[in-house]
C-alpha positions as CSV (number, residue, x, y, z in Angstrom):
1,X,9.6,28.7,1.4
2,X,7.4,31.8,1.7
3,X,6.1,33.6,-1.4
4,X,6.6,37.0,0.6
5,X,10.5,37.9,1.3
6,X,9.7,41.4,2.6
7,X,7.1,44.0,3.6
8,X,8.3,47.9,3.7
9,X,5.8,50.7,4.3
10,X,7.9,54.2,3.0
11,X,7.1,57.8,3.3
12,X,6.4,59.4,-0.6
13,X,9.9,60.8,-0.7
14,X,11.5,58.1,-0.5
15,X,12.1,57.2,3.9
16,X,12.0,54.1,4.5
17,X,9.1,54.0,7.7
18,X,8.3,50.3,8.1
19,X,10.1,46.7,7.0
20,X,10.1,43.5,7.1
21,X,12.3,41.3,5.7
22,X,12.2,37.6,5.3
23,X,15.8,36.3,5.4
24,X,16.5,32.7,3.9
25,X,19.6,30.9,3.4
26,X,21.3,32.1,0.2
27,X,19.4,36.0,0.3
28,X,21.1,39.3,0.5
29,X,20.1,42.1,3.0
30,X,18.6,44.9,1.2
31,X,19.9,48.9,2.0
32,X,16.7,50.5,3.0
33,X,17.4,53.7,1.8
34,X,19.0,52.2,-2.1
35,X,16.0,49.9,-2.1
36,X,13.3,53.1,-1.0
37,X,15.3,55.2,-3.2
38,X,14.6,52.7,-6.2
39,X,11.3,52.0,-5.1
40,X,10.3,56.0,-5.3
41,X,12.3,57.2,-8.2
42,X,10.6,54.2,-10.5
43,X,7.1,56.3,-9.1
44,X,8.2,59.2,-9.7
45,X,9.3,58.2,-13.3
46,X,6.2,57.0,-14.5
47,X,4.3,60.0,-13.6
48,X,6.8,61.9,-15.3
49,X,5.9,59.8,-18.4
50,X,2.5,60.8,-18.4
51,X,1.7,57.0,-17.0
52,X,0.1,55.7,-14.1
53,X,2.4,55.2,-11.3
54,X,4.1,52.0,-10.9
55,X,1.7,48.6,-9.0
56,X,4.2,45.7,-10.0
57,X,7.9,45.6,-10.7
58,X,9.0,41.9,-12.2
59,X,13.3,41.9,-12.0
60,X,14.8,38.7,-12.1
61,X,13.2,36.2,-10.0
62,X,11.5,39.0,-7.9
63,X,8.2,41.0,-7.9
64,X,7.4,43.9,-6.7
65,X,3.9,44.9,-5.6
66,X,3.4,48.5,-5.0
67,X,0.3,50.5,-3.5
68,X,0.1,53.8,-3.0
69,X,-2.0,55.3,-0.2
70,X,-2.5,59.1,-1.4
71,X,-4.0,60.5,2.0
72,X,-1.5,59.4,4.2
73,X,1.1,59.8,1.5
74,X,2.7,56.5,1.8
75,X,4.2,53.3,-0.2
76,X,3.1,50.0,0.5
77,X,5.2,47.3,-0.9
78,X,5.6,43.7,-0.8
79,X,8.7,41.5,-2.5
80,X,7.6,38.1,-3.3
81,X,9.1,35.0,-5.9
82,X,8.4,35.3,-9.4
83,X,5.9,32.7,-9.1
84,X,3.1,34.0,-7.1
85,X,-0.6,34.9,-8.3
86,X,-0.4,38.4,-9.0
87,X,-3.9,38.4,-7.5
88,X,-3.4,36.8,-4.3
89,X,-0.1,38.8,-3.5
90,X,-2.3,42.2,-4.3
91,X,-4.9,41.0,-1.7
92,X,-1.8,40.6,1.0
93,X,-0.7,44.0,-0.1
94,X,-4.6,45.3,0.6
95,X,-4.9,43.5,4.1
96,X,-1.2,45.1,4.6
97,X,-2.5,48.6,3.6
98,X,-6.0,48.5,5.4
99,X,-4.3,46.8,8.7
100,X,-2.0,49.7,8.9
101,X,-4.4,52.5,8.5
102,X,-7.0,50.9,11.2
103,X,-3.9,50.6,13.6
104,X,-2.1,54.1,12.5
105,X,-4.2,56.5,11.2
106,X,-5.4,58.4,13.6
107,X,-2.0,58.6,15.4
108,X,-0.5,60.1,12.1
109,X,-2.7,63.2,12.1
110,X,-1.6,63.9,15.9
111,X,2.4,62.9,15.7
112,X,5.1,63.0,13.0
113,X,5.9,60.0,11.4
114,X,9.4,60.7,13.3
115,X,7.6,60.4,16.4
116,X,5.6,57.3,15.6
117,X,8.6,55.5,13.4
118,X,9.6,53.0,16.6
119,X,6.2,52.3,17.3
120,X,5.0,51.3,14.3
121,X,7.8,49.3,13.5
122,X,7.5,47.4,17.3
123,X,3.7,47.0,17.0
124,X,3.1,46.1,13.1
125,X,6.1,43.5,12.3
126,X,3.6,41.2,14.9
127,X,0.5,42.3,12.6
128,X,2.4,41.5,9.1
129,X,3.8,38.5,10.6
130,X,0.0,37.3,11.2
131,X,-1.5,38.8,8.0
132,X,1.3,36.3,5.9
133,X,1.2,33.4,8.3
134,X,-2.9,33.8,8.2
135,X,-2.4,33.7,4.1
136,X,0.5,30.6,4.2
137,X,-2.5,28.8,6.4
138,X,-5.4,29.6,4.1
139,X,-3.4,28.1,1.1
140,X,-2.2,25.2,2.8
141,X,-5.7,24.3,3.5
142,X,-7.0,25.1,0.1
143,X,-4.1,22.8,-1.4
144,X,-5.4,19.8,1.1
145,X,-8.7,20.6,0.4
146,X,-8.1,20.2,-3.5
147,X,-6.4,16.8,-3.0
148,X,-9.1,15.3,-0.6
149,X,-11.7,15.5,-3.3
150,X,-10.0,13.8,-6.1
């Protein structure tokens, strides 16, 4: 079982631009917009607090890491288990973030995130799929290494 169950890139208000959902057997399909709407109005509520906007959201038996890119005014969000190292899943989020804007950026400042919206999600599901199965790899070897030298 993966640590990530999904990967959604949204516009500030709340559009839902990029995801990536990991289904297993037992899970429930997430509404895009409910799920974006939630994810925005929790932002927005904090800064109406006075406090810094929202990195992690723990309900249930689910996180939610949150990353907010101001430039290109966008939402980068990962939903993992309950489990994971807070640190590890905030590096996933960074490669995520940084991976996106090296493949994207540029393109945003010429075309409308309308324009672009098929593209990205055709061309980055393959990238996210890589960045998590390059992370599941890492930590499988790290777990072998750690047994092999006892």
């Amino acid at each position: 079982m993966s640590e990530v169950n999904g990967v959604w890139i949204l516009e500030e208000g709340g559009t839902p631009l990029f995801s990536y959902e990991i289904y297993e057997q037992g899970s429930e399909e997430y509404s895009s917009a409910l799920f974006s709407g939630f994810i925005v109005s929790i932002q927005q509520f904090s800064s109406q607090l006075g406090e810094k906007e929202a990195e992690r959201i723990e309900m249930g038996t689910t996180k939610y890491f949150i990353s907010k890119d101001s430039k290109l005014k966008l939402l980068f969000v990962i939903k993992t288990t309950k489990k994971v190292n807070n640190s590890k899943i905030s590096k996933i989020l960074s490669k995520i973030q940084k991976r996106f804007k090296e493949k994207f950026e540029k393109f945003l400042q010429k075309y409308t995130i309308n324009e672009l919206r098929i593209y990205i999600d055709n061309i980055f599901t393959n990238e996210v799929k890589e960045l998590l199965r390059d992370t599941a790899t890492v930590t499988k070897d790290q777990f072998s290494d750690f047994f092999s030298s006892i």
